[in-house]
N, C-alpha and C positions, 0 to 999 in steps of 0.2 A: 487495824491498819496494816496493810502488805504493800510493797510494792513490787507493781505486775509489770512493769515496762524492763528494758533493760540501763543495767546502772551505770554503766558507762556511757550512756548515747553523748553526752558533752563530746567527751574524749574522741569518741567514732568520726562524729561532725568535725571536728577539728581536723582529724589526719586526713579527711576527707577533701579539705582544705587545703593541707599542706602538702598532701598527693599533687593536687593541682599546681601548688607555688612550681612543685622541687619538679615536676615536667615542663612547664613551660619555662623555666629557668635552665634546667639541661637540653632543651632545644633551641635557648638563644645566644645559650654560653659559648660556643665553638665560632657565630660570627660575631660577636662581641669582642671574643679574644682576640679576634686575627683582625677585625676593626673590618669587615666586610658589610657590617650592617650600616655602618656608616659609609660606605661608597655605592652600593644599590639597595637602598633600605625596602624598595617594596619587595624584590625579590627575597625576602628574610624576614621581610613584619607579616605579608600577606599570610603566611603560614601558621608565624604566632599566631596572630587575630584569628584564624580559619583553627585552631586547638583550641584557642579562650572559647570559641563559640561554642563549640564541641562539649565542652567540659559543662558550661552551663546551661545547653539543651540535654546531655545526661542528668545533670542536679535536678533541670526543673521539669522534666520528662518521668523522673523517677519518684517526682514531691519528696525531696530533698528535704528541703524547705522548712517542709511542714511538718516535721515528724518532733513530736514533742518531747522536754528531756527527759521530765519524770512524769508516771502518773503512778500515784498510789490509790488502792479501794482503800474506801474508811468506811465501808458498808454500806451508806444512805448515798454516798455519792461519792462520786471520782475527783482527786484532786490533781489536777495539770497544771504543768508549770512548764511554759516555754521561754527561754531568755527568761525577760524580767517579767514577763507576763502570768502568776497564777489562777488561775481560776477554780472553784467547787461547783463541780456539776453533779446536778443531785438525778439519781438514774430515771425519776420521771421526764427529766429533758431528755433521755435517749432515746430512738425512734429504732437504732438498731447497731450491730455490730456486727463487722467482717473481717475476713480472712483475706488476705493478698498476700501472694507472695513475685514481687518484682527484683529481675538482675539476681534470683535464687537466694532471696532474704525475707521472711515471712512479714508481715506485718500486721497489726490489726488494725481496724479502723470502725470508729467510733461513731455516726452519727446520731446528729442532732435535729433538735426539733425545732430549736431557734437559733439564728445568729449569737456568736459570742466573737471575743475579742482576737479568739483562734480561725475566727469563720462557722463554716458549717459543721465540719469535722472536727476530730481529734485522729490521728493519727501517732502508731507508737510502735518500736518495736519490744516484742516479749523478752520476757529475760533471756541469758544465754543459754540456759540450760534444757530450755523449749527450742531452742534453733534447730534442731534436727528431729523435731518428733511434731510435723504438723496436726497429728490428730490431739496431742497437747495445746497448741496454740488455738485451732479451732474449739476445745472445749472452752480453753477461756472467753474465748467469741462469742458461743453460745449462752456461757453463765452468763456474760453481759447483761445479753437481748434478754433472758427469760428475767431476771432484775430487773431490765426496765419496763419489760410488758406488768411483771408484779406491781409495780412503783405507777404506773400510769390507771394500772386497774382499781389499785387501792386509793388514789385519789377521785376517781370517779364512783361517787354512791349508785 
């Protein structure tokens, strides 16, 4: 058992979050203070609103989302744990494995061959130490797919 994702994503997702509080918070504070948002609030919410939207067509343009906290290889199969959600996905449900790299942060990306509780995908990012060497992150892409082409061969007589 290793885990292949990276080990902090909790902590990432979160400042990811708090990115977003502590900017539209420093954009509302200065009419707040001087009580301007209370004498022509559209001129001063239309903005916030038009950043909130911004922020969460980045997250969900980026599949924010979806990117899962842990997954560890346990050899037969992948274990993914998103929030409260785990699941063992054993490599013959893999159909393939890819490389993306969106906003200049690699990603892999897992699919599947059947719906699960995550969707179609797993999405994850690699450890830290793979973040700068995509031909690293692609190998592990690769080891994926050729495990589950193994995994789907070997179940077929």
């Amino acid at each position: 058992m290793r885990i292949i994702s990276f080990k902090d994503t909790i902590l990432y997702k979160r400042g990811f979050w708090l990115s977003a509080v502590a900017l539209v918070t420093a954009v509302a504070a200065p009419s707040v203070v001087d009580k301007s948002i209370f004498n022509q609030p559209t001129v001063h919410v239309i903005p916030i609103v038009m950043l909130i939207g911004f922020w969460i067509y980045f997250m969900q343009e980026g599949r924010f989302f979806s990117i899962a906290d842990e997954v560890i290889d346990c050899g037969d199969y992948l274990e993914v744990r998103r929030g409260r959600t785990e699941l063992k996905i054993p490599f013959s449900s893999i159909s393939a494995a890819e490389v993306s790299t969106p906003y200049r942060m690699h990603r892999i990306t897992v699919h599947l061959r059947e719906r699960t509780n995550l969707g179609w995908r797993v999405d994850f990012w690699p450890q830290a130490i793979h973040w700068g060497n995509l031909l690293a992150v692609q190998k592990i892409a690769v080891d994926l797919s050729d495990r589950a082409r193994r995994a789907v061969g070997n179940s077929n007589p």
